[in-house]
TITORDO-665441 format. One record per residue (C-alpha): x, y, z; chain; residue number from 0; residue in one letter. Coordinates in Angstrom, 1 decimal. Example, Ala and Ser with C-alpha at 12.3 -4.5 7.8 and 13.67 -1.06 7.14 Angstrom:
<rec><x>12.3</x><y>-4.5</y><z>7.8</z><unit>A</unit><pos>0</pos><code>A</code></rec>
<rec><x>13.7</x><y>-1.1</y><z>7.1</z><unit>A</unit><pos>1</pos><code>S</code></rec>
//
This chain:
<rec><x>0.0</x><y>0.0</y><z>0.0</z><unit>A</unit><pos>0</pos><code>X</code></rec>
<rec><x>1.5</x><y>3.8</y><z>-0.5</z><unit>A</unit><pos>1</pos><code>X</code></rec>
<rec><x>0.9</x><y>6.7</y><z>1.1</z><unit>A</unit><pos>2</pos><code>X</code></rec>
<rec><x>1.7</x><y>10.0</y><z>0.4</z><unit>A</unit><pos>3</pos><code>X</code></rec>
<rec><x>3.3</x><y>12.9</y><z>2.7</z><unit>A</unit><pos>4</pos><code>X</code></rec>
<rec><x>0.9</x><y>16.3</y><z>3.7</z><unit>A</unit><pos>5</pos><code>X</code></rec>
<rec><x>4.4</x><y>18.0</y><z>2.6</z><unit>A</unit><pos>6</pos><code>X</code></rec>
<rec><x>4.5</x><y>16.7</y><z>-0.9</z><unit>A</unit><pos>7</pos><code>X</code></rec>
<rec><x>2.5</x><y>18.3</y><z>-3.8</z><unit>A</unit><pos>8</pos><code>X</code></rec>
<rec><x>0.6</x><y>16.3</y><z>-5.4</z><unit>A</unit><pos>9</pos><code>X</code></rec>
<rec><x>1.0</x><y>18.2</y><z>-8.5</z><unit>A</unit><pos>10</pos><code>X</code></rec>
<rec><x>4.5</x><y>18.8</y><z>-10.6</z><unit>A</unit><pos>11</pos><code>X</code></rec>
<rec><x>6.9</x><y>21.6</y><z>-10.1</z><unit>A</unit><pos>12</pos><code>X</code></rec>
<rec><x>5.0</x><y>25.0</y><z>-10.6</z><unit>A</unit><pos>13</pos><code>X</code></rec>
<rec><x>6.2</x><y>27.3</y><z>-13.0</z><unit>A</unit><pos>14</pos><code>X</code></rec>
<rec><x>9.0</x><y>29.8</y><z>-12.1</z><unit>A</unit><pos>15</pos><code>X</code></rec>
<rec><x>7.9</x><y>32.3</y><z>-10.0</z><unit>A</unit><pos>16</pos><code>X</code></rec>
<rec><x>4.7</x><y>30.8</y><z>-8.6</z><unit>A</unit><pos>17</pos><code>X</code></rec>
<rec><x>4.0</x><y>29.5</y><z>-5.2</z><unit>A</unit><pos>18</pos><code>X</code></rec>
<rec><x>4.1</x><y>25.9</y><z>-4.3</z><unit>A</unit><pos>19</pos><code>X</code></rec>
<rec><x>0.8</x><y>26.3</y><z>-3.6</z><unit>A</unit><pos>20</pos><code>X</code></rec>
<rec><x>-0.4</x><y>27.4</y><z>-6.6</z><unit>A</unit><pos>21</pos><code>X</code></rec>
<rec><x>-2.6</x><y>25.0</y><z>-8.9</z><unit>A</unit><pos>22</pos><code>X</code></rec>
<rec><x>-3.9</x><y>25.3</y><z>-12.2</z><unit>A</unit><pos>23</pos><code>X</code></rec>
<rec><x>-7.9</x><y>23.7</y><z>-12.3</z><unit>A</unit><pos>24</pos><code>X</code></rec>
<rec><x>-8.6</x><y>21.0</y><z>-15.3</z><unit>A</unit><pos>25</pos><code>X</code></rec>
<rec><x>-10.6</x><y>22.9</y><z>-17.8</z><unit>A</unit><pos>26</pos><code>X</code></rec>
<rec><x>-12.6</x><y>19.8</y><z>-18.5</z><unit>A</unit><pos>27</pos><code>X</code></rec>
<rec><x>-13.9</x><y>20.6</y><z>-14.7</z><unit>A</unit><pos>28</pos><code>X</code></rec>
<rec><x>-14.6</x><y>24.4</y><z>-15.4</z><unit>A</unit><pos>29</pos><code>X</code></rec>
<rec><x>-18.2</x><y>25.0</y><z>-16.2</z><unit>A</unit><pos>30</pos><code>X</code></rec>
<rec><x>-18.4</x><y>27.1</y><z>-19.6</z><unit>A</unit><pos>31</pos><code>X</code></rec>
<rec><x>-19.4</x><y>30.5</y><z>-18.0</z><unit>A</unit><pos>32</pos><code>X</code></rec>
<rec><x>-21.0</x><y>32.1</y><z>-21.3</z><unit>A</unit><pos>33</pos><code>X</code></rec>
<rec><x>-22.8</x><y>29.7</y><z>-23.7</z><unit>A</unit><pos>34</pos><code>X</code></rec>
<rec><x>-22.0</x><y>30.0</y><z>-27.5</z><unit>A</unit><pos>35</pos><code>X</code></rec>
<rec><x>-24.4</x><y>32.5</y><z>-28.8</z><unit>A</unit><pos>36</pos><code>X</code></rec>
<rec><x>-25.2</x><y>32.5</y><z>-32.9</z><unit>A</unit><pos>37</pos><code>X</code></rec>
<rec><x>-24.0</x><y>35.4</y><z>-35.2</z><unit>A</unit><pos>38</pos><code>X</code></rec>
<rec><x>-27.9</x><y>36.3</y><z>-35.3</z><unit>A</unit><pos>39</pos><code>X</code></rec>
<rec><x>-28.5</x><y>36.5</y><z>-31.8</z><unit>A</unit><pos>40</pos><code>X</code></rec>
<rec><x>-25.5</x><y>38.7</y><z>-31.5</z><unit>A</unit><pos>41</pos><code>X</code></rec>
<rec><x>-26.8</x><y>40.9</y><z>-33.8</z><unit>A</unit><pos>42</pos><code>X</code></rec>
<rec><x>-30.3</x><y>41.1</y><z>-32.6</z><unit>A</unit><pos>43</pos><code>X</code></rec>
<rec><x>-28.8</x><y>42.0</y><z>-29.0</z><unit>A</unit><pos>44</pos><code>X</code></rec>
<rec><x>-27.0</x><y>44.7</y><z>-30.8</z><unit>A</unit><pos>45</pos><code>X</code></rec>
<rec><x>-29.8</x><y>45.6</y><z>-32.3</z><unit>A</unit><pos>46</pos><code>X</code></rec>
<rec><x>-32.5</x><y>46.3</y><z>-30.0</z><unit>A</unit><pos>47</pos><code>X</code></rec>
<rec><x>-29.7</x><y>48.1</y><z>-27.4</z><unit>A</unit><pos>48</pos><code>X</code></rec>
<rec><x>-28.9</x><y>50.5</y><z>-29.7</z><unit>A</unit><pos>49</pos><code>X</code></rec>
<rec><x>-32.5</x><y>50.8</y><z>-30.2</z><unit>A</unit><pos>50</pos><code>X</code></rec>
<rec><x>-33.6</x><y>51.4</y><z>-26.7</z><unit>A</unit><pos>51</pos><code>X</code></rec>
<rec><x>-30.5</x><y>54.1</y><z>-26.4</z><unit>A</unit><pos>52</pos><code>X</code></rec>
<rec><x>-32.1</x><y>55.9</y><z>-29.3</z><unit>A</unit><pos>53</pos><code>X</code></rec>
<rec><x>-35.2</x><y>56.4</y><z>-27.3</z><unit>A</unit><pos>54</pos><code>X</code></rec>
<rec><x>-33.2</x><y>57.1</y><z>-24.4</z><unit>A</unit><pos>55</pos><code>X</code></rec>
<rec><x>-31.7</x><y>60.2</y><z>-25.6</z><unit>A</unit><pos>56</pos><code>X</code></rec>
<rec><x>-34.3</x><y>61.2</y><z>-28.1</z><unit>A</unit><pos>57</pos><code>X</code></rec>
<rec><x>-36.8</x><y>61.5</y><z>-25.2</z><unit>A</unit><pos>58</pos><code>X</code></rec>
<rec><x>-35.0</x><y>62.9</y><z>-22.3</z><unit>A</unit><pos>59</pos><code>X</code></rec>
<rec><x>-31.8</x><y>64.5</y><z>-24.1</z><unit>A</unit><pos>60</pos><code>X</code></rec>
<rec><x>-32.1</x><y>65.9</y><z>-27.5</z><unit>A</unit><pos>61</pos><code>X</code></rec>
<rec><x>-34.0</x><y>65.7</y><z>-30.3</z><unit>A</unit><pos>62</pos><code>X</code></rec>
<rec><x>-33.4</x><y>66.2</y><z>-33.5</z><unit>A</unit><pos>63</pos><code>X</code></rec>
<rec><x>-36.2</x><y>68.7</y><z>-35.6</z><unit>A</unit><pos>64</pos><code>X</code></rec>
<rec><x>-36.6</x><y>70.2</y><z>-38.9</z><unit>A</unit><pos>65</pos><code>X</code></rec>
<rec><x>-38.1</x><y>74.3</y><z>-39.1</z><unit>A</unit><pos>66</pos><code>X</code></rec>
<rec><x>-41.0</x><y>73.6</y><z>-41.5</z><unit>A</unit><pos>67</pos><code>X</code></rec>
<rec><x>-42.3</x><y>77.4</y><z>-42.3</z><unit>A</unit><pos>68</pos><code>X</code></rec>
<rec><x>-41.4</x><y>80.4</y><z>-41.6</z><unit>A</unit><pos>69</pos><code>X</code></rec>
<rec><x>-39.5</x><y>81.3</y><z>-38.2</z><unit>A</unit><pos>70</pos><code>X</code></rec>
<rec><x>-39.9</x><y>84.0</y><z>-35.5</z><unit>A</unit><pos>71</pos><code>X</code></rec>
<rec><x>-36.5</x><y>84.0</y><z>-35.5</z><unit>A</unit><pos>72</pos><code>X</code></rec>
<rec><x>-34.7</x><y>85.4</y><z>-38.6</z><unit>A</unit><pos>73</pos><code>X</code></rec>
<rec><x>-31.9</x><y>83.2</y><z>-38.2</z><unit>A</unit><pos>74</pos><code>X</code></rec>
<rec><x>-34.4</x><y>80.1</y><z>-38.9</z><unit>A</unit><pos>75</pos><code>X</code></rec>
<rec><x>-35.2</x><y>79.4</y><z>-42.5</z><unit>A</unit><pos>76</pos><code>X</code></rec>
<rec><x>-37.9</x><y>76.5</y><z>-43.7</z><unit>A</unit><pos>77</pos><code>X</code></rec>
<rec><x>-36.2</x><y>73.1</y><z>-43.6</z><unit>A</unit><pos>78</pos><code>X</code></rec>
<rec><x>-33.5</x><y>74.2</y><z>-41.2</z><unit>A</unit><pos>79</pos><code>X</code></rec>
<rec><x>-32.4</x><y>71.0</y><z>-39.1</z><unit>A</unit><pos>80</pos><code>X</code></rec>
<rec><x>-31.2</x><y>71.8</y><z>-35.6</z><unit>A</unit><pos>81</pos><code>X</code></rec>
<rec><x>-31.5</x><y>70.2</y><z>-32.4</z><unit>A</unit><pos>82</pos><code>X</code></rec>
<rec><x>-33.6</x><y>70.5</y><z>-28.9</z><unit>A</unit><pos>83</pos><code>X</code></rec>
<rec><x>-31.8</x><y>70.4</y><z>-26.3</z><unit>A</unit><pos>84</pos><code>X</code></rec>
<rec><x>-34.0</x><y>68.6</y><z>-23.8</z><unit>A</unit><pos>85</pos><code>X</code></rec>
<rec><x>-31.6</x><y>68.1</y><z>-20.8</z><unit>A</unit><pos>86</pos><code>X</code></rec>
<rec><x>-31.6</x><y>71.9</y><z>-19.8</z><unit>A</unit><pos>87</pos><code>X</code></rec>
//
């Protein structure tokens, strides 16, 4: 029968520079922390957050308008673009 010693790794030299106690885990034991999405799915998720951060900013932040008309303001002609600064 064989025994081994508490004082003896169980495990090979570690690499220079590492403590002794240092041990690498088996990545067959790892669990696979983020499964393997599809190209579509990325692009979906991509999608629909750039989406939702358009409505974001265009409803609390600025939006974007076109003068259609005459102005008040002589500086504003018809079909101006400028934007509304909503955050003020």
């Amino acid at each position: 029968m064989h025994t081994v010693d508490d004082d003896v790794p169980a495990t090979p030299n570690p690499p220079a520079g590492q403590p002794a106690s240092f041990r690498q885990p088996e990545m067959s034991s790892m669990p696979n922390p983020m499964p393997k999405v599809g190209g579509l799915g990325l692009w979906v998720r991509d999608l629909l957050v750039s989406a939702v951060a358009s409505v974001l900013i265009i409803t609390f932040l600025y939006q974007p308008v076109r003068v259609e008309g005459t102005s008040m303001l002589p500086r504003l002609d018809d079909r101006d673009r400028l934007f509304i600064n909503k955050f003020v």
